[in-house]
C-alpha positions as CSV (number, residue, x, y, z in Angstrom):
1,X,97.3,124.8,109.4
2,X,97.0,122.7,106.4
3,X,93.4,122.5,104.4
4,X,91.5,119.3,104.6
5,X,92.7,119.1,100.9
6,X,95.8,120.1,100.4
7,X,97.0,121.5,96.9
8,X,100.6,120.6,95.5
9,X,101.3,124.0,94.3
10,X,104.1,122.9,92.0
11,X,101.5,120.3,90.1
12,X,98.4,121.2,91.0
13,X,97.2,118.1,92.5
14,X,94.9,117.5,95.2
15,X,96.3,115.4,97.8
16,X,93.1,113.1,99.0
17,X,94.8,111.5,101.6
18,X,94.8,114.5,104.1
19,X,91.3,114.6,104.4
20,X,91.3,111.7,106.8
21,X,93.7,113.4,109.5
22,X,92.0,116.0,111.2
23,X,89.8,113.2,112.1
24,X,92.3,110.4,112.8
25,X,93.8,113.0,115.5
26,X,90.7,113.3,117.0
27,X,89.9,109.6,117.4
28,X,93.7,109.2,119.0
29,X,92.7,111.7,121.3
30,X,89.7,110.1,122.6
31,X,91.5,106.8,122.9
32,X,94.6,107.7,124.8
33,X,92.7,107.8,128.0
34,X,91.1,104.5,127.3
35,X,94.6,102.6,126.5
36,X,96.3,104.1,129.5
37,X,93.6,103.4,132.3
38,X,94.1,101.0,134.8
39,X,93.8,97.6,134.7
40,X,92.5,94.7,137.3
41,X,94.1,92.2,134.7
42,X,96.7,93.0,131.7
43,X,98.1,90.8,128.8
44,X,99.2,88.2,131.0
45,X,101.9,86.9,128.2
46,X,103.3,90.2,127.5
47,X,102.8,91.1,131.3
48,X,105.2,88.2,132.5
49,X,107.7,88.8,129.6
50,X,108.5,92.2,130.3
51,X,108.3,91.8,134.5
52,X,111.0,89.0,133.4
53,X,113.2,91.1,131.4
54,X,113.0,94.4,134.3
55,X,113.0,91.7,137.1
56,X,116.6,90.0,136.0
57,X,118.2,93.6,134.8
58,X,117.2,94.6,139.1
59,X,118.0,91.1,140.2
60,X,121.6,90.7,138.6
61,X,122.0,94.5,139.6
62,X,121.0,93.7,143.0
63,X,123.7,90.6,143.8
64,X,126.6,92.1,141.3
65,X,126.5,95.6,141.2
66,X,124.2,97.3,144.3
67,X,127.3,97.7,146.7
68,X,129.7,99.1,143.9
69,X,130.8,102.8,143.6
70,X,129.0,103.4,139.7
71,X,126.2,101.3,141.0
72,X,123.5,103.3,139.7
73,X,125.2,103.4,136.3
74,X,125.2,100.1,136.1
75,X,121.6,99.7,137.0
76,X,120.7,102.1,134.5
77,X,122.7,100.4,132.1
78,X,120.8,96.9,132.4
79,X,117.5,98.9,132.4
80,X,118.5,100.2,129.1
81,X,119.5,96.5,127.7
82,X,116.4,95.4,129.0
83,X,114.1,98.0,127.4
84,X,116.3,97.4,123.8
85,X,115.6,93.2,124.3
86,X,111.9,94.6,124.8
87,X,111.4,95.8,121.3
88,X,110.2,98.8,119.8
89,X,107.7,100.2,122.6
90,X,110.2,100.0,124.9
91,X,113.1,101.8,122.9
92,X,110.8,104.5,122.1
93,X,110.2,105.1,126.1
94,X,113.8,105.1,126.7
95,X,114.3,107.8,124.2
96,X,111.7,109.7,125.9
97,X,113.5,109.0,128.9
98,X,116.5,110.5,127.7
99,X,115.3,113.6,126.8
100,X,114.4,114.3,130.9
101,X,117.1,115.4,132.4
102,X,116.4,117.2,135.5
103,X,113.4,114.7,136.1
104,X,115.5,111.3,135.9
105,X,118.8,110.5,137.6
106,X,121.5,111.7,135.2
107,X,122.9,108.1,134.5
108,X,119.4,106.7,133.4
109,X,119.6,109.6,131.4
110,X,123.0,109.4,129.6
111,X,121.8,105.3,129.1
112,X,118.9,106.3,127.6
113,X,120.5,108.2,124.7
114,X,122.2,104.9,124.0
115,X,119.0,103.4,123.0
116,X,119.4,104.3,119.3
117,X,116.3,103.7,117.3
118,X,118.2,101.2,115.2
119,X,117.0,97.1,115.2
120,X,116.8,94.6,112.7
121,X,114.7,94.9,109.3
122,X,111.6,93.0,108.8
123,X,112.0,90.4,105.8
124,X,111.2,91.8,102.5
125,X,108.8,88.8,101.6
126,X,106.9,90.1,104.4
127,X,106.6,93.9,103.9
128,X,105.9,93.6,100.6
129,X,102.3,92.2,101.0
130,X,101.7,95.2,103.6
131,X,102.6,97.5,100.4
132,X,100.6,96.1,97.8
133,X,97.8,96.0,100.5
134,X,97.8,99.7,101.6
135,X,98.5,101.1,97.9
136,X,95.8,98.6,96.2
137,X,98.2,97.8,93.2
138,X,101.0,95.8,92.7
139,X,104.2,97.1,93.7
140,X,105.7,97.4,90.4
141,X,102.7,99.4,89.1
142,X,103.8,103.1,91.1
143,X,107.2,102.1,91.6
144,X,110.0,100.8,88.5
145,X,112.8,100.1,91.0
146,X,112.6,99.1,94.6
147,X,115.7,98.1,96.8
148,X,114.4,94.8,99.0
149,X,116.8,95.8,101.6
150,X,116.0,98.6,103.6
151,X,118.2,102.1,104.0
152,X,117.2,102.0,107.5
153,X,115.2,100.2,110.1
154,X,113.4,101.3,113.2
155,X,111.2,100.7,115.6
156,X,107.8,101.4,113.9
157,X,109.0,101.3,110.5
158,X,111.8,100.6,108.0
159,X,112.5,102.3,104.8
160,X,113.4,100.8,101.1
161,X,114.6,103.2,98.3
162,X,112.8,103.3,95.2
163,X,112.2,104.7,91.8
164,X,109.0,105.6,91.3
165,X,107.5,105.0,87.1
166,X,107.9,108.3,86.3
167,X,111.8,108.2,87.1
168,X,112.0,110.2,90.3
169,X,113.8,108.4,92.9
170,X,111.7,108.0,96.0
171,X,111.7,106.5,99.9
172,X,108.9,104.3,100.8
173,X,108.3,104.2,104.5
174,X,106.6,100.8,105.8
175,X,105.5,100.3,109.2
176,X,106.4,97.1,111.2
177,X,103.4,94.6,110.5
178,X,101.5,93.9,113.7
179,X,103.5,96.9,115.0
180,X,100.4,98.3,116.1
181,X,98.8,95.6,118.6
182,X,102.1,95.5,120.2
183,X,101.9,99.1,120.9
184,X,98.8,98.9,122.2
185,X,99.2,95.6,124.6
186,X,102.8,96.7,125.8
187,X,100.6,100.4,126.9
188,X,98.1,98.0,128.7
189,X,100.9,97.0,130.8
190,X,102.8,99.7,131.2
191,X,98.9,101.5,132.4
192,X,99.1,98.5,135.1
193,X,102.6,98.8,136.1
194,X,103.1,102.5,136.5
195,X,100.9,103.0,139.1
196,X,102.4,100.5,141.4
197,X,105.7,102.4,141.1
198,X,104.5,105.8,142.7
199,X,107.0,106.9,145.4
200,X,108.5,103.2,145.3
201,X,111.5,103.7,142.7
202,X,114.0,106.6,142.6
203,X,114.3,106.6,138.9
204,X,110.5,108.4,138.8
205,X,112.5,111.5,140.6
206,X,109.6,114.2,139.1
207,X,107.9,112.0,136.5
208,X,104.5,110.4,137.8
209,X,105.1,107.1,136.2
210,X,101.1,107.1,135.4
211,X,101.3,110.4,133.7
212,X,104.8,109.4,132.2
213,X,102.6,106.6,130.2
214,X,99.9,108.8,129.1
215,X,102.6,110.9,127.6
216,X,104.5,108.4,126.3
217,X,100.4,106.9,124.8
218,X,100.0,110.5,122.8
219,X,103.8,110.5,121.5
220,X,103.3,106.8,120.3
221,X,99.9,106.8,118.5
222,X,100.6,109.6,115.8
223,X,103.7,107.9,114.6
224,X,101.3,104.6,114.0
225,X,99.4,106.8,111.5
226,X,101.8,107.9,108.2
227,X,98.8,110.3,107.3
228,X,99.6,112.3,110.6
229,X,103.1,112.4,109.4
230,X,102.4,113.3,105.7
231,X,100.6,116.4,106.9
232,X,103.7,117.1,109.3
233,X,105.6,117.6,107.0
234,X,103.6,119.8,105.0
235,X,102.9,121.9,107.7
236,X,106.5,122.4,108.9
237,X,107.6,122.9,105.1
238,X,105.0,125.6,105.1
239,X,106.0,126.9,109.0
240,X,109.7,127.2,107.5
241,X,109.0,128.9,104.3
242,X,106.5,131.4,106.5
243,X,109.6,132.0,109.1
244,X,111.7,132.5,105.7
245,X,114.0,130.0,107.1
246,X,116.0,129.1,103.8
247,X,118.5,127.1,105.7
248,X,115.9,123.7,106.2
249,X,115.0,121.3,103.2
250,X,111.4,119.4,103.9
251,X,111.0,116.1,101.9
252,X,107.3,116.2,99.5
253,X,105.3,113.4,100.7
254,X,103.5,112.0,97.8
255,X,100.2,113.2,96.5
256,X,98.5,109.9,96.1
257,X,100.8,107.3,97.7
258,X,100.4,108.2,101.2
259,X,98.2,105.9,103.6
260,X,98.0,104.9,107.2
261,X,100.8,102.0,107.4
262,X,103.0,103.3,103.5
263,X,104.6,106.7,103.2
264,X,106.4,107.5,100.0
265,X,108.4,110.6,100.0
266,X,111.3,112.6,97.9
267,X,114.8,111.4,98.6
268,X,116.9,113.8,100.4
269,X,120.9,113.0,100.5
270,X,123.7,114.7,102.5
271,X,126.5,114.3,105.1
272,X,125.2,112.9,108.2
273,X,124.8,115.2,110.9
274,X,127.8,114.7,112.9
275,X,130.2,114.6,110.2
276,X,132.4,117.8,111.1
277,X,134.6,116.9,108.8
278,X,132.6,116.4,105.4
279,X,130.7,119.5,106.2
280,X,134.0,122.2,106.5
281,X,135.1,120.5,103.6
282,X,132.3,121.6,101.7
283,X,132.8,124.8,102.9
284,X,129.4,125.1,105.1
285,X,129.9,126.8,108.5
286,X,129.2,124.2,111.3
287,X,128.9,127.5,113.6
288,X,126.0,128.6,111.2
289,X,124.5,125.0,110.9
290,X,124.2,125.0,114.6
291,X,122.7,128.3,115.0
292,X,120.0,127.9,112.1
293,X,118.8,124.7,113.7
294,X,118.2,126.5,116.8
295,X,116.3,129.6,115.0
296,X,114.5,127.5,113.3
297,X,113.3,124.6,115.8
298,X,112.5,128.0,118.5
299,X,111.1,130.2,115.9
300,X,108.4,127.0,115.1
301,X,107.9,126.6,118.0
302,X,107.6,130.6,119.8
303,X,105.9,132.1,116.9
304,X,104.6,129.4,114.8
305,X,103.1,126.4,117.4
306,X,104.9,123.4,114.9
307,X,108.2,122.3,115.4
308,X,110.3,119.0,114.8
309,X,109.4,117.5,117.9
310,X,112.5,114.3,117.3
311,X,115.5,116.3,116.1
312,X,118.4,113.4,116.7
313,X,121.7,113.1,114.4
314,X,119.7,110.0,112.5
315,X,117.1,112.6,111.4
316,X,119.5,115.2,109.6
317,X,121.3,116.0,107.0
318,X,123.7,118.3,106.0
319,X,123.6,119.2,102.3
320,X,126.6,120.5,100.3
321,X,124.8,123.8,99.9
322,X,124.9,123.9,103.6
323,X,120.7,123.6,104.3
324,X,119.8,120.9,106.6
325,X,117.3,118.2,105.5
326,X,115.0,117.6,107.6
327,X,113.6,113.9,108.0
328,X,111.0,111.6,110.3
329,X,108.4,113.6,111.1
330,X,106.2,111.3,113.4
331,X,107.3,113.1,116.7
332,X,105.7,116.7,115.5
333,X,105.4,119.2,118.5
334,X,101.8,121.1,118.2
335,X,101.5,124.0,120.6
336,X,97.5,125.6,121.8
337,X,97.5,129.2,121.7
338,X,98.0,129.7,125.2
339,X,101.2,126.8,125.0
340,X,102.7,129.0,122.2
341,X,102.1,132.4,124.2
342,X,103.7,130.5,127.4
343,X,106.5,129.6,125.5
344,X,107.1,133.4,124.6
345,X,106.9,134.1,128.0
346,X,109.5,131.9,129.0
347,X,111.9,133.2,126.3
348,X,111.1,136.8,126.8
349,X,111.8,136.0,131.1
350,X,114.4,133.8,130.8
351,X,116.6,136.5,128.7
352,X,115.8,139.5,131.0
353,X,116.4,137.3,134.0
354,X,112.6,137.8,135.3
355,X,112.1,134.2,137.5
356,X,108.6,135.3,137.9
357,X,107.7,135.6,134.6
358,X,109.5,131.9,134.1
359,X,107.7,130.0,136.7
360,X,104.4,132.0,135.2
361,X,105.3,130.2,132.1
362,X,106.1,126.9,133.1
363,X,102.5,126.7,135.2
364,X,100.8,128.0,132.0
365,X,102.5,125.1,130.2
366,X,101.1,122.7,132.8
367,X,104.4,121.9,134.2
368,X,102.8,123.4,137.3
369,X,99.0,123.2,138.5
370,X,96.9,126.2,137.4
371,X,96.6,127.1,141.3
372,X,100.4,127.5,142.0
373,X,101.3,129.9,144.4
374,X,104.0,131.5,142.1
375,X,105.9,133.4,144.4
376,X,105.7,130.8,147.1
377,X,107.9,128.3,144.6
378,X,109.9,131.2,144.3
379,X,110.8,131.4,147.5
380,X,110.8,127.5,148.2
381,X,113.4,126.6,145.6
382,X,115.2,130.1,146.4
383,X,115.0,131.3,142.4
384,X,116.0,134.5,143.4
385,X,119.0,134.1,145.8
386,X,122.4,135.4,144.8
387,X,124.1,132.8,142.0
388,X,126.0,130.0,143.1
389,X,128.7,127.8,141.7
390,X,128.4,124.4,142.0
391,X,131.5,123.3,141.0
392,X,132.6,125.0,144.4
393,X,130.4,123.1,146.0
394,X,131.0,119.9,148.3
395,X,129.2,116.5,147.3
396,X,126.8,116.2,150.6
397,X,125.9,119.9,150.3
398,X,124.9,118.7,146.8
399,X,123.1,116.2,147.4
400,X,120.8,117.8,150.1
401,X,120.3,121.0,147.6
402,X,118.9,118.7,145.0
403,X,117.2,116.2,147.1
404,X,115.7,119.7,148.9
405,X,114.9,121.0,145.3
406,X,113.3,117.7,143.9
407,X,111.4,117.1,147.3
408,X,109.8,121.1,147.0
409,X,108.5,120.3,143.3
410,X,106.9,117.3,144.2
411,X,105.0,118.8,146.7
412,X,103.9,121.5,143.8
413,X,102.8,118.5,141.7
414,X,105.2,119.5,138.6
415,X,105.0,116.9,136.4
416,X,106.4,116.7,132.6
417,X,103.6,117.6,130.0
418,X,104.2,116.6,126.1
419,X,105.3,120.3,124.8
420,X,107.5,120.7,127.1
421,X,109.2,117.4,126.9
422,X,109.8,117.4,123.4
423,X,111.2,121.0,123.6
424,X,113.8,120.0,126.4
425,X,114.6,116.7,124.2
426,X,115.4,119.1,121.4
427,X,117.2,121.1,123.4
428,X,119.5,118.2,124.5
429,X,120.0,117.2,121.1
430,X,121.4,120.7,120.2
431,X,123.3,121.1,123.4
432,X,124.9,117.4,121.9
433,X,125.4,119.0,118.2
434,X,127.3,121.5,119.6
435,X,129.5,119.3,121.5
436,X,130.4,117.4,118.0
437,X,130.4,120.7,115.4
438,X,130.9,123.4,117.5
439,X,132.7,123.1,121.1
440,X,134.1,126.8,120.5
441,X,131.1,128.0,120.3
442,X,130.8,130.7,123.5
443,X,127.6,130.2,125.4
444,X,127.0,133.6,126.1
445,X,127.2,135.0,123.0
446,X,125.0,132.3,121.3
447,X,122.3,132.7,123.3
448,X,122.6,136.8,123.5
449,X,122.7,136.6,119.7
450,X,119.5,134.1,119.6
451,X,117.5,136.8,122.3
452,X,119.0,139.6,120.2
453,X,117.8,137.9,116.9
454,X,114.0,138.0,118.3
455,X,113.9,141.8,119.7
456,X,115.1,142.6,115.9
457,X,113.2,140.5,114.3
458,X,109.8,139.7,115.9
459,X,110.2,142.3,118.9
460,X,106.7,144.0,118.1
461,X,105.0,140.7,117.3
462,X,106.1,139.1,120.5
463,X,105.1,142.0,122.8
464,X,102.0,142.4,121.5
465,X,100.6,139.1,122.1
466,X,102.2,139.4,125.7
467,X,100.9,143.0,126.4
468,X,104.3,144.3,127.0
469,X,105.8,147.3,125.6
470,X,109.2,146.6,123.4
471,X,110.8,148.6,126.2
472,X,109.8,146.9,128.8
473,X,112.0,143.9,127.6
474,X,116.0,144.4,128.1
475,X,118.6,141.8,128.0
476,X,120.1,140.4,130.9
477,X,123.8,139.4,130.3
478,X,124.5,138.7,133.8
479,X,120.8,136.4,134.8
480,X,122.1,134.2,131.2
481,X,125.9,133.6,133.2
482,X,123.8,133.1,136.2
483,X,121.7,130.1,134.3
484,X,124.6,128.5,133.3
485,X,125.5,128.2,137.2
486,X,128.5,130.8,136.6
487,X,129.6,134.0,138.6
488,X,128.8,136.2,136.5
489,X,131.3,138.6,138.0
490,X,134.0,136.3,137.4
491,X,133.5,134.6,134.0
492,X,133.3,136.7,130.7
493,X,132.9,133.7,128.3
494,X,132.1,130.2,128.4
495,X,132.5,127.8,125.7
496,X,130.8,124.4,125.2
497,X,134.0,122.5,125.6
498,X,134.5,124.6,129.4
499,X,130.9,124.2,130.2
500,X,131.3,120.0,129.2
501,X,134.0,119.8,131.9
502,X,132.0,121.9,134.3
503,X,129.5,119.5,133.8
504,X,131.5,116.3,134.0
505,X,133.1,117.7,138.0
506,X,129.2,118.6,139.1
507,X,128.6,114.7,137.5
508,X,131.7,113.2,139.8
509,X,130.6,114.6,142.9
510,X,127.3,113.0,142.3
511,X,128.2,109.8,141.8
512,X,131.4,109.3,144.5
């Protein structure tokens, strides 16, 4: 989407640094399969000091915990530690973890979430060298302030508020030194590992643990490469101001101070995401905050192929003119053609209740191998029986549905690809949003208003590049109840704070 060299249209400067990118992306490509392959011998160090970490989080679970009613809580819960003692590679895979519900037991899940990007900063005296390096100047010769203790530090990177000479305050992103061979020694193991857990764990459920790394390989590498993220942003600025979506605020990454390990961008400031309370008393609509962050992240991704691939709480801002800014753009979601076009097709189905159209979609996606038998997963997983409730339902009948359900898609070889993933994960963080702005929000009415948005607004785009005919599309009130696992004849509306406790009953039988 974005030229080789891109032009800041404001000051009609060249920004040199993109140049590099298309390149860099092609190089990471190439590699993944190399980092992830198999090994006869890993990083014996690393190897030892990770089985240590997993091997006493199982062991303690497996003498204190394994005969105790929440027992796979509290296994999921010493995972989790374990992977936040671990460091940075590991909290990144947890978060990826998180965002898989359906494909990981719900309580490695809800663990997962907890695994909040957040550990200690790296020492001034040490990033600063890293700076000077990468922007081949002193630091004091771009910047006139620049705070020695970070605003924030993550896993990959931490980042320092600044002035920059010409007055305008600034953020300078640094990433972790030696970040980047621990990356790539901690994907050496985890190559050698996964494989030995295929059909021996539980907690794989649907994810092949070998794919699971590859996946987790491509999410990884672009966030070790600032340049990548640069021209995210850039390209999602220029996605939102295509879409016309006025409600979103992209930070300008610098036109010269940009390089592989230092990102200096604008400064954006507002409430954090979850504060309710600051927000209304600014007098910005948390309903409307809610339902332009879902526009725009499905709009990017349906019609444009870009979208915010690591929309979390720690990534927004609410600003007193109600726009959200929009921040950390090293998870970027970058659909194909035919990706994008699947995607459509699984909005257009999934709104006019066609479940062959959906399962289409999801195999185009490759959730699904090319050679499916459509209508025989159909019938399999029973897609197009009546509606059921399972709130109604008793615990054993349950737990042989699901085990029934998870047992047919193995056998189909679904697996988790990368679009997908990181549209379910921003899913989950919206479906969380609402729980904290918005619990009145009714659940059939948002989404008929987000299905009735498109046929207004992008009706004859959409069916064109699906062949359809705008008539052939109409809006199924009653398939929409029946996604939310609902009678449709016997519930009218459903708000977030009914469908929560619907949620937490189906989450009690599982775990008696």
């Amino acid at each position: 989407m974005t030229d080789s060299v891109w032009v800041d249209r404001e000051k009609g400067q060249k920004v040199a640094w993109l140049a590099p990118v298309p390149e860099a992306r092609k190089q990471m490509a190439l590699k993944i399969p190399k980092m992830t392959r198999r090994r006869y011998l890993p990083p014996l160090g690393r190897t030892v000091h990770v089985g240590a970490r997993f091997g006493y989080a199982v062991g303690a679970w497996y003498l204190r915990d394994r005969k105790k009613d929440d027992s796979t809580q509290l296994l999921s819960r010493r995972l989790r530690k374990a992977a936040e003692k671990l460091g940075p590679t590991y909290i990144k895979l947890a978060q990826i973890i998180s965002a898989g519900e359906g494909v990981f037991p719900n309580a490695l899940v809800q663990e997962c979430k907890k695994c909040r990007d957040q550990v200690p900063p790296v020492e001034f005296e040490l990033v600063r060298p890293m700076i000077e390096e990468e922007l081949g100047s002193t630091i004091f010769t771009n910047f006139s302030k620049f705070e020695s203790q970070p605003m924030a530090a993550a896993s990959i990177a931490q980042v320092h508020e600044a002035e920059l000479v010409s007055g305008e305050t600034c953020v300078v992103k640094v990433q972790r030194p030696g970040i980047k061979k621990l990356v790539q020694k901690d994907l050496k193991v985890m190559s050698f590992i996964a494989p030995l857990l295929i059909g021996r764990i539980k907690v794989a459920a649907l994810a092949n643990p070998p794919v699971l790394v590859e996946l987790f390989a491509e999410t990884i590498s672009e966030e070790l490469d600032f340049r990548c993220e640069g021209q995210n942003m850039l390209d999602i600025a220029e996605t939102l101001k295509k879409l016309e979506r006025n409600e979103f605020a992209v930070p300008r990454p610098h036109t010269k101070l940009v390089t592989e390990k230092v990102l200096v961008m604008e400064r954006m400031v507002g409430f954090a995401f979850e504060d309710r309370k600051s927000i209304e008393a600014a007098g910005v609509s948390t309903k409307q905050v809610i339902m332009a962050q879902l526009l725009g992240f499905l709009e990017g991704a349906f019609l444009e192929g870009v979208f915010h691939g690591d929309l979390h709480s720690g990534n927004l801002l609410v600003q007193q003119d109600g726009t959200t800014a929009l921040l950390d753009f090293g998870i970027t979601g970058r659909l194909s053609q035919q990706q994008r076009i699947a995607f459509l097709k699984l909005l257009m189905s999934a709104t006019s209740n066609n479940v062959h159209g959906q399962v289409e979609a999801l195999r185009d996606l490759g959730a699904l191998p090319l050679d499916t038998d459509i209508q025989a997963v159909i019938d399999d997983l029973g897609l197009e029986a009546e509606p059921f409730d399972p709130t109604k339902m008793e615990t054993e009948e349950m737990m042989k549905e699901t085990q029934r359900l998870v047992s047919s898609l193995l056998a189909y070889g679904a697996r988790l690809p990368k679009p997908l993933m990181l549209y379910i994960k921003n899913l989950v963080f919206v479906d969380g949003a609402i729980a904290s702005l918005a619990p009145e929000i009714d659940m059939f009415e948002m989404v008929t208003d987000v299905a009735n948005h498109f046929a207004a607004a992008h009706m004859q785009e959409i069916t064109g590049q699906l062949g359809m005919k705008p008539e052939d599309w109409k809006l199924d009130l009653d398939g929409i109840k029946a996604g939310f696992w609902v009678d449709p004849k016997e519930v009218d509306s459903l708000t977030y704070a009914e469908l929560r406790q619907r949620r937490e009953l189906i989450r009690k039988r599982f775990t008696r």
